[in-house]
OpenMM code with the backbone's topology and positions (N, CA, C; nanometers):
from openmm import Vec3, app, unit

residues = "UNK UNK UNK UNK UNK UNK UNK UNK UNK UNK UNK UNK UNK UNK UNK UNK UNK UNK UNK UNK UNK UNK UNK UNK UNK UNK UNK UNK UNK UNK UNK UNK UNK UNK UNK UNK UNK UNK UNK UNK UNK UNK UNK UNK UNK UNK UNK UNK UNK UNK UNK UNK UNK UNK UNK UNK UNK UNK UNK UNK UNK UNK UNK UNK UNK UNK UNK UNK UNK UNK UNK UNK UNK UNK UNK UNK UNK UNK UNK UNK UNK UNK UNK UNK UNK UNK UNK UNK UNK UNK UNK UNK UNK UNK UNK UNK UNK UNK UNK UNK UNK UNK UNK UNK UNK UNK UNK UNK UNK UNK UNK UNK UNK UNK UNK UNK UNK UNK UNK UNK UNK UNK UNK UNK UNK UNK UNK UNK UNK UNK UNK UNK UNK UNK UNK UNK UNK UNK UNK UNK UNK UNK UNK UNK UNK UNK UNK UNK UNK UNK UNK UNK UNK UNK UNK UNK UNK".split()
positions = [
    Vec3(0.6110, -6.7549, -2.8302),
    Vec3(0.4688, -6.7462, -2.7952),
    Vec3(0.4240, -6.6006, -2.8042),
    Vec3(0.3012, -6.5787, -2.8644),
    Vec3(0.2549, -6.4293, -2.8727),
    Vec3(0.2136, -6.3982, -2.6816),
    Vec3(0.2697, -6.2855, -2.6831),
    Vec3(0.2438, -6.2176, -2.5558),
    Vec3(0.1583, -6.0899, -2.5793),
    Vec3(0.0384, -6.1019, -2.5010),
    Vec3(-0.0041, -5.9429, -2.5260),
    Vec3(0.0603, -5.8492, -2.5099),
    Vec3(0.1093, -5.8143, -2.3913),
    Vec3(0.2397, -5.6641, -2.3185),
    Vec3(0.2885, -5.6546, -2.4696),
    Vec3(0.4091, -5.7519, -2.5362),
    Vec3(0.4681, -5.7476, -2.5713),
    Vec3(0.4040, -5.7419, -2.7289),
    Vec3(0.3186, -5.7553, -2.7472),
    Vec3(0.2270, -5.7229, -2.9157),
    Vec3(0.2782, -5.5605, -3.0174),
    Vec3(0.3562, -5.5918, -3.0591),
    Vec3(0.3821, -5.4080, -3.1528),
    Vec3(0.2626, -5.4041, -3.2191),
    Vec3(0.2099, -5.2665, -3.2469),
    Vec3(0.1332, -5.2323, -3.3643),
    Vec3(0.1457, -5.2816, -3.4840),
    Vec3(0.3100, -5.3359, -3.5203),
    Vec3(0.3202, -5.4184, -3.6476),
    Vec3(0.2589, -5.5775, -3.6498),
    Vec3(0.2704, -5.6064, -3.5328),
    Vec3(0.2526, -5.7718, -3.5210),
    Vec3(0.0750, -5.7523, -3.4796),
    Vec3(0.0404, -5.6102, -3.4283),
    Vec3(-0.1514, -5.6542, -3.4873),
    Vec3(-0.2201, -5.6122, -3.6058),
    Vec3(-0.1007, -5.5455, -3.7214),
    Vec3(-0.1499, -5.4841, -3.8433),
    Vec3(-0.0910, -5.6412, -3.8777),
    Vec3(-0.0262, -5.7419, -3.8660),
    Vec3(0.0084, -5.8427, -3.9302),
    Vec3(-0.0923, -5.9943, -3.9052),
    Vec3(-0.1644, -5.9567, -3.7957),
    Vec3(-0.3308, -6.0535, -3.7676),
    Vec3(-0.4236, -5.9968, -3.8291),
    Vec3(-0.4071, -5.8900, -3.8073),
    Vec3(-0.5629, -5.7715, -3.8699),
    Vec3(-0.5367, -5.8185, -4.0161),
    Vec3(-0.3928, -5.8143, -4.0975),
    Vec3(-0.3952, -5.9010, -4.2483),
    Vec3(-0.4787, -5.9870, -4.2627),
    Vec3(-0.4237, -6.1119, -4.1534),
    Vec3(-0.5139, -6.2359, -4.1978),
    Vec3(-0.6620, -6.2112, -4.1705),
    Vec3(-0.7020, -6.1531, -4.0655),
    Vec3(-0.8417, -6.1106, -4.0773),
    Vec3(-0.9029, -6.0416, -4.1811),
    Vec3(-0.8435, -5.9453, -4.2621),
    Vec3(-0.9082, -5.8884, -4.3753),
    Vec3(-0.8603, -5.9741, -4.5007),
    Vec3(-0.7826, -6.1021, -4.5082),
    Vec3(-0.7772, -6.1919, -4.6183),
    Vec3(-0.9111, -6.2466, -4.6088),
    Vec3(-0.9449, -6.2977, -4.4678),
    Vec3(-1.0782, -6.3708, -4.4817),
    Vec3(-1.1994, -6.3194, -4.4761),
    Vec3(-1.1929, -6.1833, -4.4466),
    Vec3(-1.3453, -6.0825, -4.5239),
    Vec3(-1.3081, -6.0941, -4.6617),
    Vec3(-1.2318, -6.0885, -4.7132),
    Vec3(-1.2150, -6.0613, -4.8867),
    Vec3(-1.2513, -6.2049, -4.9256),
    Vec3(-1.2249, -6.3454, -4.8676),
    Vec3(-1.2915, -6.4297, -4.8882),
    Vec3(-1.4448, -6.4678, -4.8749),
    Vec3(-1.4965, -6.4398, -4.7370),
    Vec3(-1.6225, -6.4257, -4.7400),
    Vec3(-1.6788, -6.3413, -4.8521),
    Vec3(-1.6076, -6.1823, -4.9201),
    Vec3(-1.7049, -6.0964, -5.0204),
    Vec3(-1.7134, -6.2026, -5.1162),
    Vec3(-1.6412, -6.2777, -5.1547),
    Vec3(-1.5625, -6.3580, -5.2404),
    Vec3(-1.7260, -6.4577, -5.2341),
    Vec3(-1.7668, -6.5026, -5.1600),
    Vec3(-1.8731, -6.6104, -5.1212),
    Vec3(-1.9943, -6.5341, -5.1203),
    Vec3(-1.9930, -6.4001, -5.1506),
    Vec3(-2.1060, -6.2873, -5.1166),
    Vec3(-2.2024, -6.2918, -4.9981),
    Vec3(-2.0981, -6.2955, -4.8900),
    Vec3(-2.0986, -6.2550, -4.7436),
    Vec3(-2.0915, -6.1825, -4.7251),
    Vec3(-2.1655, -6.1006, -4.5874),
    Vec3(-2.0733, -5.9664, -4.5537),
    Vec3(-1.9546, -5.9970, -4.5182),
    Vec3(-1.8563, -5.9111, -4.6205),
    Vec3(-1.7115, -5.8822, -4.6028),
    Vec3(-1.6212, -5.8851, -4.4365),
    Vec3(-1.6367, -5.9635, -4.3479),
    Vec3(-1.5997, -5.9627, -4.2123),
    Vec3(-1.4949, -6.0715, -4.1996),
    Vec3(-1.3946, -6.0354, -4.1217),
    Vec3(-1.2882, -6.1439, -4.0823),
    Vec3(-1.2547, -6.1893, -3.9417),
    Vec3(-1.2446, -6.2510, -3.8731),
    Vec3(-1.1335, -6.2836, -3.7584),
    Vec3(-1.0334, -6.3648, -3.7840),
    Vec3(-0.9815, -6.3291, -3.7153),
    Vec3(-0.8109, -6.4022, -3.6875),
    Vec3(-0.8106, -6.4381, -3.5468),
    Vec3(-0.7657, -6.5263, -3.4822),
    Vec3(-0.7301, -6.5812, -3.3439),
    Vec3(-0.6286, -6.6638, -3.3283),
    Vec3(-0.5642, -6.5910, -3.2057),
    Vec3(-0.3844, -6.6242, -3.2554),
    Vec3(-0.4272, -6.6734, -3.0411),
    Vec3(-0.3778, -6.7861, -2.9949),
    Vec3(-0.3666, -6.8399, -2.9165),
    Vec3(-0.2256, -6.9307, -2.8964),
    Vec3(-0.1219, -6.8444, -2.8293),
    Vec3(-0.0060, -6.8958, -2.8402),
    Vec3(0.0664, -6.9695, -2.9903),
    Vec3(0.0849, -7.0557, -3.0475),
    Vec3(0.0909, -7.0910, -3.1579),
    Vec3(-0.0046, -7.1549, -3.2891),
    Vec3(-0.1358, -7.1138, -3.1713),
    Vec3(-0.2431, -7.2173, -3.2548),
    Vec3(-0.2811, -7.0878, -3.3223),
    Vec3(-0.3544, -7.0993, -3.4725),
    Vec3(-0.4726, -6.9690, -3.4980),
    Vec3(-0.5354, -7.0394, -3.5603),
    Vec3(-0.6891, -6.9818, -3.5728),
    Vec3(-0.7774, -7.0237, -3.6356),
    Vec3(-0.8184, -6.8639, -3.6971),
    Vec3(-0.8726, -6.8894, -3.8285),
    Vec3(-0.9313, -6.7782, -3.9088),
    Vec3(-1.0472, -6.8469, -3.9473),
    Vec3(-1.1421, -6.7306, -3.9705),
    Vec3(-1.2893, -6.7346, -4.0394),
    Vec3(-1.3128, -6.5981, -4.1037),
    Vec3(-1.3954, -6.5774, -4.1738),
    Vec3(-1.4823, -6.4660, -4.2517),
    Vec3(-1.6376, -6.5191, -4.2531),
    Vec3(-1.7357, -6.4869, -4.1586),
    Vec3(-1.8326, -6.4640, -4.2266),
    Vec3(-1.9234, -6.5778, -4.3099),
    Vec3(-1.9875, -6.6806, -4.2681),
    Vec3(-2.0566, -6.8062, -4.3416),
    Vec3(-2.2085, -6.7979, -4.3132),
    Vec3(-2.3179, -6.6991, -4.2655),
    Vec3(-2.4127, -6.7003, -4.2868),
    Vec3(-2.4651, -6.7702, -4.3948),
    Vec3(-2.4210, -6.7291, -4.4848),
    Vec3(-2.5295, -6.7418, -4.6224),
    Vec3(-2.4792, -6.8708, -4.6569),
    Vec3(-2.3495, -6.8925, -4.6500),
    Vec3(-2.2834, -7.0065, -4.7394),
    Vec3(-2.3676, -7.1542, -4.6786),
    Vec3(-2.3694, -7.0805, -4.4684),
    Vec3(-2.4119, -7.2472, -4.3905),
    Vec3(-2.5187, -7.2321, -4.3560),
    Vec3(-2.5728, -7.0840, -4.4420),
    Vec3(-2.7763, -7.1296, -4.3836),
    Vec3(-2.7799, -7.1319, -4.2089),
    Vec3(-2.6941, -7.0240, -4.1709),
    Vec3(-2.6727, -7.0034, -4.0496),
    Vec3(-2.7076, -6.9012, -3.9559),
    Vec3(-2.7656, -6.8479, -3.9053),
    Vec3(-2.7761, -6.7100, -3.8800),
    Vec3(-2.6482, -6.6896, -3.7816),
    Vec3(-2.6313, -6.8129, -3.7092),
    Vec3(-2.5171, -6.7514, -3.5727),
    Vec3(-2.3502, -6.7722, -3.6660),
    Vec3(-2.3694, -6.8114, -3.7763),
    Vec3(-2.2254, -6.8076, -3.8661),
    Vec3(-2.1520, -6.7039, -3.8936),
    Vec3(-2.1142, -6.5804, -3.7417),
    Vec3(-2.0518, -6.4957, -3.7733),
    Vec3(-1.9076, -6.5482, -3.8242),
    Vec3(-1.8300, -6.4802, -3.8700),
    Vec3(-1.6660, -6.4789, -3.8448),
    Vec3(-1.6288, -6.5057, -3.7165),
    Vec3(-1.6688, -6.4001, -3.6030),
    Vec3(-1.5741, -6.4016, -3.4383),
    Vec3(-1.6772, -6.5638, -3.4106),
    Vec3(-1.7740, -6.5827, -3.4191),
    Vec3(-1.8273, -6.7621, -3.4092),
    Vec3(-1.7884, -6.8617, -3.4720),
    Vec3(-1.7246, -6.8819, -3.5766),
    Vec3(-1.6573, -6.9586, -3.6521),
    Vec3(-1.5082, -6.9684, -3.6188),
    Vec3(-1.4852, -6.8323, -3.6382),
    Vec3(-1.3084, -6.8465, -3.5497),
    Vec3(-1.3322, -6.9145, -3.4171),
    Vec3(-1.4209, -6.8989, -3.3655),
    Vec3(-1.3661, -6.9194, -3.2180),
    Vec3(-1.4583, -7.0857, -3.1919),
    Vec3(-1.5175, -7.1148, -3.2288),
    Vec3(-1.5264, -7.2786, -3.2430),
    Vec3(-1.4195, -7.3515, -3.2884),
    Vec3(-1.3782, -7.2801, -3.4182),
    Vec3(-1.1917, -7.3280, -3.4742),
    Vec3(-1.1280, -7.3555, -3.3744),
    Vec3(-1.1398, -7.2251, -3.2964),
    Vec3(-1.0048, -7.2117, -3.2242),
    Vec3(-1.0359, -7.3260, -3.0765),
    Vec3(-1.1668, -7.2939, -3.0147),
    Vec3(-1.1619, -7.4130, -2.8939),
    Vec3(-1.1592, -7.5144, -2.9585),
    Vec3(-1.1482, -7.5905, -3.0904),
    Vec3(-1.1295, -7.7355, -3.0827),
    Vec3(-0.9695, -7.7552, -3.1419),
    Vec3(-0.9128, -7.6420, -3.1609),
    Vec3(-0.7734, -7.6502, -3.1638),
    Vec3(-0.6698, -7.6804, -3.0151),
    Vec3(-0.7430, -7.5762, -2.9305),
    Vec3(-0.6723, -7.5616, -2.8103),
    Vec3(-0.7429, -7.6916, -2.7068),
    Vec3(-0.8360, -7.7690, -2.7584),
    Vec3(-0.9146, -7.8342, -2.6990),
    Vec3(-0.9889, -7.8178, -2.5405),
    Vec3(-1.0414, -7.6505, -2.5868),
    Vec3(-1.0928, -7.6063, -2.4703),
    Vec3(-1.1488, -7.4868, -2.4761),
    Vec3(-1.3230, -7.4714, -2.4295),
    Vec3(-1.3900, -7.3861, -2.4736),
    Vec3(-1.3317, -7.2317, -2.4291),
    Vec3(-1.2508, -7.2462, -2.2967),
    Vec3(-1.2031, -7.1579, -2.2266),
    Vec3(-1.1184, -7.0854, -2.3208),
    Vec3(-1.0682, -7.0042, -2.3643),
    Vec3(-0.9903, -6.8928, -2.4547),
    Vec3(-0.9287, -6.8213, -2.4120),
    Vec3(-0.8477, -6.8300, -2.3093),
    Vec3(-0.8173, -6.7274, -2.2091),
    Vec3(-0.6707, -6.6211, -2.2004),
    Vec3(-0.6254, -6.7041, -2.3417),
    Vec3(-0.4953, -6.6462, -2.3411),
    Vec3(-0.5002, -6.5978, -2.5101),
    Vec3(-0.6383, -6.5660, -2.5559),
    Vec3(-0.6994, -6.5649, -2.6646),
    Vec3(-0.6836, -6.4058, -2.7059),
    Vec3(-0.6138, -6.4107, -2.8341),
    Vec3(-0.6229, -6.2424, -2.9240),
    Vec3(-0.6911, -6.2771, -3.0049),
    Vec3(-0.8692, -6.2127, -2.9870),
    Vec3(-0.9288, -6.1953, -3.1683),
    Vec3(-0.9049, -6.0724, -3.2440),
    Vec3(-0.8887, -6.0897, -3.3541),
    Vec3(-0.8607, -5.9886, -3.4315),
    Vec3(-0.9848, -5.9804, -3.5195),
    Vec3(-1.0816, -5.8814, -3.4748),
    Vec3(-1.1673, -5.8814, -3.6128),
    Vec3(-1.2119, -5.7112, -3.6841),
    Vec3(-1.2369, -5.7624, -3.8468),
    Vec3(-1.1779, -5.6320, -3.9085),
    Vec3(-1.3418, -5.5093, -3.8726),
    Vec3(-1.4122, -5.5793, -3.8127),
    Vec3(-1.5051, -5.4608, -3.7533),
    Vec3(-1.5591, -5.4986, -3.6060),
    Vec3(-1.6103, -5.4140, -3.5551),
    Vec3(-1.6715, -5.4146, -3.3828),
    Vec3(-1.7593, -5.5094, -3.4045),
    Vec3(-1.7296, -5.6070, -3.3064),
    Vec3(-1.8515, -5.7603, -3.3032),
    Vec3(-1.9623, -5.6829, -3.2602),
    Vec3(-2.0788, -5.7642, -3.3177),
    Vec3(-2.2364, -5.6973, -3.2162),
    Vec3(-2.2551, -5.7972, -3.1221),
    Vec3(-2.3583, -5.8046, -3.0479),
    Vec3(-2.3819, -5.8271, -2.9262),
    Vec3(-2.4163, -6.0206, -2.9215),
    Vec3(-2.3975, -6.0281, -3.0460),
    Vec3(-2.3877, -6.1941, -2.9825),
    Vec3(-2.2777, -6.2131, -3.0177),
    Vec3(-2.1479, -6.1694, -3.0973),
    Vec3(-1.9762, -6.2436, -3.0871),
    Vec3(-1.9355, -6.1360, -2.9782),
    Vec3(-1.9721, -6.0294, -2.9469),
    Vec3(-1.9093, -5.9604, -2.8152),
    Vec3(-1.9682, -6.0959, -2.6585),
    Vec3(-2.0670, -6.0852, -2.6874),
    Vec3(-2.1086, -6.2328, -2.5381),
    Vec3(-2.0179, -6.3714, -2.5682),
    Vec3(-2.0538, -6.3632, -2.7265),
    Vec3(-1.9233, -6.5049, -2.7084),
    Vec3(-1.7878, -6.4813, -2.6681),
    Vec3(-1.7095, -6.3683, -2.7264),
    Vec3(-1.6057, -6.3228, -2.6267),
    Vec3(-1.5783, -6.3677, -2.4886),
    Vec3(-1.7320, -6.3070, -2.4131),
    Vec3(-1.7045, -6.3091, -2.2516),
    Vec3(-1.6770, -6.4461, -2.2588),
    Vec3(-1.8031, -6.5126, -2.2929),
    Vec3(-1.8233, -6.6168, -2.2451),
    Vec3(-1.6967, -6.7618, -2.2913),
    Vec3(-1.6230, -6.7364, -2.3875),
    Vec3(-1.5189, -6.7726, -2.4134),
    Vec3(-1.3813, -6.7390, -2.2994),
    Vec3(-1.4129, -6.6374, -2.2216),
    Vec3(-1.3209, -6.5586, -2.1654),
    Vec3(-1.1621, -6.5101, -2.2503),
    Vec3(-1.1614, -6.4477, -2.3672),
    Vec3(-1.1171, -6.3818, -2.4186),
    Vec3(-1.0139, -6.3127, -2.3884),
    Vec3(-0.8913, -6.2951, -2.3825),
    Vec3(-0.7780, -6.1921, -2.2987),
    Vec3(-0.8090, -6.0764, -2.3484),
    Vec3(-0.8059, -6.0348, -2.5243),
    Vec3(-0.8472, -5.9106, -2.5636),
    Vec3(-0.8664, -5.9337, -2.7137),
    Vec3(-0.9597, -5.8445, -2.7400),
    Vec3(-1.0290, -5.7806, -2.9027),
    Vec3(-0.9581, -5.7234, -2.8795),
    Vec3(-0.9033, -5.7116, -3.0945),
    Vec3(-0.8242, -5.6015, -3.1581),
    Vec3(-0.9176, -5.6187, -3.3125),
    Vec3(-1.0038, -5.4746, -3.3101),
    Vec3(-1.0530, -5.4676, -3.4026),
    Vec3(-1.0887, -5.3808, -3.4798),
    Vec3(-1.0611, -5.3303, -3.6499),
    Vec3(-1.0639, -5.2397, -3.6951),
    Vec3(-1.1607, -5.1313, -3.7185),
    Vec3(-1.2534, -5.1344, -3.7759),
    Vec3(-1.3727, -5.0290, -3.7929),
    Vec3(-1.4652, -5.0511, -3.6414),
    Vec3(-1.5196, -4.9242, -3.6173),
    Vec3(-1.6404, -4.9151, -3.5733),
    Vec3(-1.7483, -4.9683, -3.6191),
    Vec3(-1.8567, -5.0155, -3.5758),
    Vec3(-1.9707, -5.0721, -3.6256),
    Vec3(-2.1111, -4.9713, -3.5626),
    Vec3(-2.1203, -4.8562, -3.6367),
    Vec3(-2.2059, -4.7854, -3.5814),
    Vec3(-2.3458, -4.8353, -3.5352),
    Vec3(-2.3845, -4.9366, -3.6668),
    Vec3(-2.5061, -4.9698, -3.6409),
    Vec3(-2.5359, -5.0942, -3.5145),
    Vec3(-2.4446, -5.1294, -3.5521),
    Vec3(-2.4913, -5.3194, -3.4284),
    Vec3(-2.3763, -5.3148, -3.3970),
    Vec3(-2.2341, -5.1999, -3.3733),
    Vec3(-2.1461, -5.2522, -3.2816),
    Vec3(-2.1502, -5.2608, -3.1249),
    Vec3(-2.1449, -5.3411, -3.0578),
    Vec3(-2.1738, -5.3747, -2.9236),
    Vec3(-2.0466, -5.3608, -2.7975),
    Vec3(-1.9340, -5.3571, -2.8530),
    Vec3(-1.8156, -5.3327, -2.7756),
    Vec3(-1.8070, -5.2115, -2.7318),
    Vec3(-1.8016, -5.0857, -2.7986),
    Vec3(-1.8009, -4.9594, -2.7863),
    Vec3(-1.9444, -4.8580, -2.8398),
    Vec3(-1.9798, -4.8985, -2.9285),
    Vec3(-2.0875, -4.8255, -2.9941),
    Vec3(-2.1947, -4.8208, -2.9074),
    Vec3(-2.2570, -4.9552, -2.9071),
    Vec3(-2.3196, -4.9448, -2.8322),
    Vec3(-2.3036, -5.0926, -2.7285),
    Vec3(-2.4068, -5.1056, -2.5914),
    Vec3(-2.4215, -5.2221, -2.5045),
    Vec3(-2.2774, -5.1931, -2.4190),
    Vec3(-2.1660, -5.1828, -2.4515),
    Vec3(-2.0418, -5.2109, -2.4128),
    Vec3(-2.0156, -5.3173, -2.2969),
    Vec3(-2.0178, -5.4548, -2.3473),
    Vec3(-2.0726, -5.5945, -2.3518),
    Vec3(-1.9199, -5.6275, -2.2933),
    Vec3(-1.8064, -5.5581, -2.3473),
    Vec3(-1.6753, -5.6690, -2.3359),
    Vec3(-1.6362, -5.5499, -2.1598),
    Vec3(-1.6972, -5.4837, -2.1502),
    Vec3(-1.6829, -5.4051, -2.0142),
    Vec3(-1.7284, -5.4051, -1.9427),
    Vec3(-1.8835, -5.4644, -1.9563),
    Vec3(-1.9834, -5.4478, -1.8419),
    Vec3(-1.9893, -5.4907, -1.7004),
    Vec3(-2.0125, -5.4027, -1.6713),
    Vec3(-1.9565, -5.4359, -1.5254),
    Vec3(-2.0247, -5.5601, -1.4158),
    Vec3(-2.1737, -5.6005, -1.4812),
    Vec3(-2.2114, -5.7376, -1.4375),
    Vec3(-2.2119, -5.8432, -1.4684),
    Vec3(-2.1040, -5.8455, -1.5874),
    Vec3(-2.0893, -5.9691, -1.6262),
    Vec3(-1.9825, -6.0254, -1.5671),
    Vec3(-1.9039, -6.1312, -1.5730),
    Vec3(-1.8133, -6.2443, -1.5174),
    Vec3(-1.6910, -6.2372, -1.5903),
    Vec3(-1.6725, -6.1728, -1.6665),
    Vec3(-1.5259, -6.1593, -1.7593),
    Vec3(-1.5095, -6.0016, -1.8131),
    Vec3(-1.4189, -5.9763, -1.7981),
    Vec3(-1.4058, -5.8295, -1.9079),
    Vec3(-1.2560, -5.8654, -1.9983),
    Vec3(-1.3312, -5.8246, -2.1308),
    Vec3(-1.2111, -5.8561, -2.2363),
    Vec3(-1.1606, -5.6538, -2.3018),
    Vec3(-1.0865, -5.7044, -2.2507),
    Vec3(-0.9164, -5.5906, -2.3144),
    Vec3(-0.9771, -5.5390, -2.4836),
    Vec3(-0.9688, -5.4195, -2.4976),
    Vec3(-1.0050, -5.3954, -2.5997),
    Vec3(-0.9089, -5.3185, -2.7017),
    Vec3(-0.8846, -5.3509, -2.8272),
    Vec3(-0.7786, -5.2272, -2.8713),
    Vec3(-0.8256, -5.2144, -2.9763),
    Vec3(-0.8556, -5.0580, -3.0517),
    Vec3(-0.9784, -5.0606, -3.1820),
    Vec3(-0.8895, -4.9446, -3.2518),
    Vec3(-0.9211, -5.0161, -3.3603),
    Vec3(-0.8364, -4.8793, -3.5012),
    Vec3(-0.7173, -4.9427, -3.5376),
    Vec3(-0.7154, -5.0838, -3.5804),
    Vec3(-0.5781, -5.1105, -3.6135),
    Vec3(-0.6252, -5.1442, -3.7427),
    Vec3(-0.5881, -5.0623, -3.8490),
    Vec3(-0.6119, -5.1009, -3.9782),
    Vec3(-0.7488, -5.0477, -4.0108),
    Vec3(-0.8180, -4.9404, -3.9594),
    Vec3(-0.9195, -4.8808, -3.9281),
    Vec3(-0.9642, -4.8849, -4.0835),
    Vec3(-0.9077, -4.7922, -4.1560),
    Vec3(-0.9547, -4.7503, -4.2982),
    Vec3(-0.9554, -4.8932, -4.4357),
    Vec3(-0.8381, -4.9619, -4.3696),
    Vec3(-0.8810, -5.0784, -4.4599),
    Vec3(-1.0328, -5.1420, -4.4686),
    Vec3(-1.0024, -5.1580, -4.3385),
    Vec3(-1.1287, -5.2511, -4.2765),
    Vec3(-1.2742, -5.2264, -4.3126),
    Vec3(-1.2479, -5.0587, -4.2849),
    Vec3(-1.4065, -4.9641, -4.2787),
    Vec3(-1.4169, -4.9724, -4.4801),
    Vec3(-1.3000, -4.9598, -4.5216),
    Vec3(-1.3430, -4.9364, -4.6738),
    Vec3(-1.3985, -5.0207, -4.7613),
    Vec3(-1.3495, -5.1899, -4.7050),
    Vec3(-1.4162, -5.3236, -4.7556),
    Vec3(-1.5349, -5.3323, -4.7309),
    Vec3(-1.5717, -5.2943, -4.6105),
    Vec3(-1.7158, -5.3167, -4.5804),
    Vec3(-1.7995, -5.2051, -4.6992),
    Vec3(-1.7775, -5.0747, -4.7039),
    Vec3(-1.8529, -4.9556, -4.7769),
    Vec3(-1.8719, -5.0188, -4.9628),
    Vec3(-1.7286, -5.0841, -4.9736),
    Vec3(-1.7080, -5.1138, -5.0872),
    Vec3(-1.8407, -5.2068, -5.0953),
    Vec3(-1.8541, -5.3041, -5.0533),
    Vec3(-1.9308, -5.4100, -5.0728),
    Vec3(-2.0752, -5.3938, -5.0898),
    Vec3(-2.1313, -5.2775, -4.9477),
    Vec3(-2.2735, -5.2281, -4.9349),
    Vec3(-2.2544, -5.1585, -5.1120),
    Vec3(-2.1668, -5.0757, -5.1075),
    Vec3(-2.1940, -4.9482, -5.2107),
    Vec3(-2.2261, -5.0901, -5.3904),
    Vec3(-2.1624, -5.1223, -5.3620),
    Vec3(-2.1798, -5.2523, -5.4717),
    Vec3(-2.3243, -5.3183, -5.4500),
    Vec3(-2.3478, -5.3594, -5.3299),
    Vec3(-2.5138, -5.4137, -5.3352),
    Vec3(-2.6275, -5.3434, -5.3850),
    Vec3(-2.6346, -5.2169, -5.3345),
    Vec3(-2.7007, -5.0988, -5.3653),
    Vec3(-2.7106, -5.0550, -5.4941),
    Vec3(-2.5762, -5.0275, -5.5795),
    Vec3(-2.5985, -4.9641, -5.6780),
    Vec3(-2.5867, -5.1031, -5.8201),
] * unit.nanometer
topology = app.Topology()
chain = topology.addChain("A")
for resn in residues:
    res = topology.addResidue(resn, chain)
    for name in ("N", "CA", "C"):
        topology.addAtom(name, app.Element.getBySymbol(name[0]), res)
C-alpha cells in the first residue's frame, strides 16, 4: 500500500510520470497540456484536462481524476488520497481537494497566474476551512513547467 511518510522522491517522480503522460495526452486532444494522477492505496485514477473535448468548463484534470477516483474507491471522501498534478490547481480543483478531503498534493510547476495553493488564495491551508491538504511542490518542476510553455509558445506563434 502507498504510504505517505514512506513516499521517496523516486516513487513521486514515478506518479508525476503518469501525470505528465496524461497532459501530453490532453496536448494530444488540444487541451491545455495538464495531468493528474491519484494513487489511493492500490486504486489510481488518471486524467489530463477535457474541457474542450466534453464542452465542459469544470473538466479540469484534478476534476476528472478525482470523480475517477471516488467511484473507484466508492466514496466521495479521499482521505487517504495522493494527487499528483503536473501544475498548481486554481481555486476550483484546490476546493475540490478540501472538499474531497485529500491527504496531500504533489505538484510540479507553479501556476503564477490562477495558481491557488501557493500563488495565490492558499485554499489547501486556509485556516477557515474544514480540511487542510499536505502540500509538496517541485517534483518534476521543469518538465512540467516546459510542456505547458511549449504548448502556449505553439498557440501563439
Amino acid at each position: 500500500m502507498f504510504a505517505v511518510q514512506a513516499a521517496s522522491s523516486k516513487e513521486h517522480e514515478c506518479w508525476m510520470r503518469e501525470a505528465l503522460r496524461a497532459a501530453r495526452e490532453a496536448r494530444e486532444r488540444d487541451e491545455v497540456p495538464i495531468g493528474t494522477c491519484i494513487v489511493i492505496g492500490d486504486q489510481v485514477a488518471i486524467a489530463g484536462n477535457r474541457t474542450r473535448t466534453d464542452c465542459d468548463p469544470t473538466a479540469h484534470a484534478e476534476i476528472v481524476a478525482l470523480r475517477e477516483a471516488a467511484r473507484k474507491v466508492g466514496n466521495y471522501r479521499l482521505a487517504d488520497a495522493v494527487v499528483y498534478s503536473t501544475i498548481e490547481p486554481c481555486a476550483m480543483c484546490a476546493g475540490a481537494l478540501i472538499q474531497a478531503r485529500v491527504r496531500l498534493l504533489v505538484y510540479g510547476a507553479t501556476d503564477e497566474k490562477a495558481g491557488a495553493v501557493e500563488s495565490h488564495f492558499g485554499i489547501c491551508d486556509a485556516p477557515h476551512l474544514n480540511h487542510r491538504v499536505e502540500v509538496l511542490k517541485g517534483v518534476l518542476d521543469s518538465e512540467c513547467r516546459e510542456l505547458m510553455q511549449q504548448f502556449f509558445l505553439a498557440r501563439r506563434g
